[in-house]
N, C-alpha and C positions, 0 to 999 in steps of 0.2 A: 592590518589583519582584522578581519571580521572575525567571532565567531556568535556559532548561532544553536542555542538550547532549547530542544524542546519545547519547555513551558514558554519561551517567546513566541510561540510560529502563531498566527490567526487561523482560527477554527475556521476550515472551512466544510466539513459534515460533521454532522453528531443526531443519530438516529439510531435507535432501537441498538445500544449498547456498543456504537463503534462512532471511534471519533477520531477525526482527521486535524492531522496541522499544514498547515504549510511552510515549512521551515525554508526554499530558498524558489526564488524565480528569475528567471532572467532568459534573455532571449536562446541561450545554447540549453537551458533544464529545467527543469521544475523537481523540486523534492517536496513529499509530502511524507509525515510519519501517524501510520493506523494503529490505533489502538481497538482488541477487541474483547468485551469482556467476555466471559466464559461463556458458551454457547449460540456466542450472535455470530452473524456473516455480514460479508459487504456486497449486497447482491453483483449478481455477474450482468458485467457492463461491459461494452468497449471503450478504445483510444484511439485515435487518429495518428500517434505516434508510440513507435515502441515502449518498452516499457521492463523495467526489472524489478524484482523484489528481492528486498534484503531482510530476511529474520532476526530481526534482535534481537527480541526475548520470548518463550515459549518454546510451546508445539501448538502445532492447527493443520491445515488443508489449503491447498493453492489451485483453483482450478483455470486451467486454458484450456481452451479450445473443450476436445471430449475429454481430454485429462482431468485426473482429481489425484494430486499425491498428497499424503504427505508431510512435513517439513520442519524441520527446529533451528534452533538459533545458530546460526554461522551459515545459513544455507542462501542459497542468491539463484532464482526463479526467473528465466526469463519469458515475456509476453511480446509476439508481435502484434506491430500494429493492427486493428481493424477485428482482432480476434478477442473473443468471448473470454472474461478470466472473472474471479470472485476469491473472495478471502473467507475463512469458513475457521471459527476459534471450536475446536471440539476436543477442549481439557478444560480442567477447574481452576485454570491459572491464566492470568493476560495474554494477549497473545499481540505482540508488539511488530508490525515492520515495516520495514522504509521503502517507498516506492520511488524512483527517480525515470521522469519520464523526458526521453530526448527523441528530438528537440520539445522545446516549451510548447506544448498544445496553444495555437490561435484561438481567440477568445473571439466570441463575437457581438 
């Protein structure tokens, strides 16, 4: 059995108040867990593979595509691939959530 905690994952963003881990990879996922402090976002980007989000902890904003809701903890957001989505923390408290992207995005 693995398991895999948070403060293990290797940072792979940390800008202007949001920081990413990577906590698992492998050829069928990739999981990443964002952290955002109070007020920051994670600009809106695309994926080349779907893509879900899981709230862990907070409230914030999830955007796809033209959507912006929204969203607290227990809640699971889905992104298709190739479309527009951003994480937006707009409370005074962390805004935590786990992003698992299938399949594992091709690196190049």
């Amino acid at each position: 059995m693995k398991i895999i905690r948070p403060e293990d994952g290797a940072t792979v963003y940390d800008k202007n108040g949001v920081t990413g881990k990577n906590l698992l990879s492998n050829k069928n996922a990739e999981v990443v867990r964002i952290e955002l402090s109070p007020g920051s976002s994670l600009p809106v980007h695309t994926t080349p593979v779907d893509i879900f989000f899981y709230i862990i902890e907070g409230r914030g904003e999830i955007e796809v595509g033209r959507d912006r809701e929204p969203v607290k903890a227990g809640s699971i957001v889905e992104s298709p691939r190739d479309i527009p989505h951003g994480l937006h923390n707009t409370s005074e408290a962390p805004f935590k959530v786990l992003v698992v992207k299938t399949p594992r995005p091709r690196r190049s």
